[in-house]
Structure formats: C-alpha cells, structure tokens
C-alpha positions as CSV (number, residue, x, y, z in Angstrom):
1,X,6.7,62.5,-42.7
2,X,8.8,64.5,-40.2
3,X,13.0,63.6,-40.7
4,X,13.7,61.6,-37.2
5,X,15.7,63.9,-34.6
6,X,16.4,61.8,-31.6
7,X,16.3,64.0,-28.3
8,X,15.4,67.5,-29.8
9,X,12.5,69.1,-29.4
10,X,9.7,69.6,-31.8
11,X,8.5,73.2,-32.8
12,X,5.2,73.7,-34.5
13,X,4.8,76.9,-36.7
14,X,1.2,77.3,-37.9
15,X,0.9,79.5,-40.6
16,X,-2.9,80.7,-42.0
17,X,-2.5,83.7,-44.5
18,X,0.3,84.7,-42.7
19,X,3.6,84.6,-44.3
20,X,4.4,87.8,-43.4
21,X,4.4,86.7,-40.0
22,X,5.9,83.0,-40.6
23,X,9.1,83.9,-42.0
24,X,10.4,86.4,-39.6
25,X,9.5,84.1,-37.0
26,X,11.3,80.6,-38.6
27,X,13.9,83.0,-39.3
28,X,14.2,84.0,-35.5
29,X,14.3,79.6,-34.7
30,X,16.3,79.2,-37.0
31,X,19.1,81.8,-35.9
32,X,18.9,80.9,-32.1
33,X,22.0,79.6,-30.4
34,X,20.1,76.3,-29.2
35,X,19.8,73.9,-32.0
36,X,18.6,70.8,-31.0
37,X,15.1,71.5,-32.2
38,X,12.8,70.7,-35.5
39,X,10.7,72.7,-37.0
40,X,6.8,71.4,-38.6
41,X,5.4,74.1,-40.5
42,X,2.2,73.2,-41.0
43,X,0.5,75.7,-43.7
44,X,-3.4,75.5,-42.6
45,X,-5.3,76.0,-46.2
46,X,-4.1,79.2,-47.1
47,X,-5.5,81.3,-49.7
48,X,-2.6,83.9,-50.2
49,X,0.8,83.9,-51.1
50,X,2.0,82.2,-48.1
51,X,2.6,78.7,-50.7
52,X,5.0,80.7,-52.7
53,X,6.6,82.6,-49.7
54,X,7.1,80.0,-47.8
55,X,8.5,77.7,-50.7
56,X,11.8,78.1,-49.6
57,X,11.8,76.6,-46.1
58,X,10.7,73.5,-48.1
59,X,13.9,71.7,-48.3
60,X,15.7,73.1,-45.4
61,X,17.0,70.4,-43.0
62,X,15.7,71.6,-39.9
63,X,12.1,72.2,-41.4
64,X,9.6,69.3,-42.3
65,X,6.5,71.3,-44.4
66,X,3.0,70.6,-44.2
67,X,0.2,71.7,-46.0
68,X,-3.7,70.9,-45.1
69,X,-6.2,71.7,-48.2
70,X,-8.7,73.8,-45.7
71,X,-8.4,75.8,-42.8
72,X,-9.0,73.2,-39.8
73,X,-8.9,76.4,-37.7
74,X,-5.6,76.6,-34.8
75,X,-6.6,73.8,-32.5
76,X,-7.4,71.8,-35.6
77,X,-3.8,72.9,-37.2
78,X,-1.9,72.7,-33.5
79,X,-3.3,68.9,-33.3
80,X,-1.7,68.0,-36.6
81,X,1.6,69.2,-35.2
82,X,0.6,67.5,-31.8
83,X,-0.1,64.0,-33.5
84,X,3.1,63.8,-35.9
85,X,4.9,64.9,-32.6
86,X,3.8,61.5,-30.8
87,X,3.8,59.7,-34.0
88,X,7.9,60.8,-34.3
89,X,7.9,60.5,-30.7
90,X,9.1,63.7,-30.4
C-alpha cells in the first residue's frame, strides 16, 4: 500500500535486474530540488542482486517498495504503478 501524499505526484521506478541502474537513478529523485513527489519502486521478479541492493530504499519515507514474484515484462510492471496510482488517486 502506497503512504497517502495529497497533491504530489507519483514516480514509478521499474527495476528488472537492474540495480545498478535503479539506485543512481532514485538517488538522482531523491536529491532534486522539487519534492512534492513519491516514489513506487516496483522490483519486476528479479533474479539478481537487485532484492539485496535495493533493501535499503525499503523504509525510506518518500519510497513505497514493490516486488512482483515474475517478470510481467514493462507494460505489465508500468500498469502496476499505473493502477496503485488511481487506486491512491495520485
């Protein structure tokens, strides 16, 4: 379940084997000067490291983490972010 943020925006990070990639990049949002955003990081069934890497955006405030069990592929992952987004009304 995503935290409730009224009036920021939602950002969906989709990560798939990848957390060499992820963490610079939800580094990068999270050192912006806007901060009225939220950040779903939906890991898509990964098979590496990225679990263990990633671990410690877990309890972060501005990050809600999601993990699938397979790879549902990136419109599959997206449209998780898509529906909590709606669901949040984000």
């Amino acid at each position: 379940m995503l935290k409730p943020h009224r009036n920021e925006a939602l950002v969906v990070v989709l990560n798939f084997n990848g957390w060499k990639e992820t963490i610079p990049c939800i580094e990068a949002l999270l050192q912006q000067s806007y901060k009225k955003f939220h950040i779903l990081l939906i890991d898509n069934g990964s098979k590496d490291a990225s679990l263990t890497k990633l671990k410690r955006f877990m309890n972060h405030e501005k990050i809600t983490f999601h993990k699938e069990p397979v790879n549902l592929g990136f419109a599959g992952g997206i449209n998780i972010g898509i529906r909590k987004a709606i669901e949040e009304k984000y």
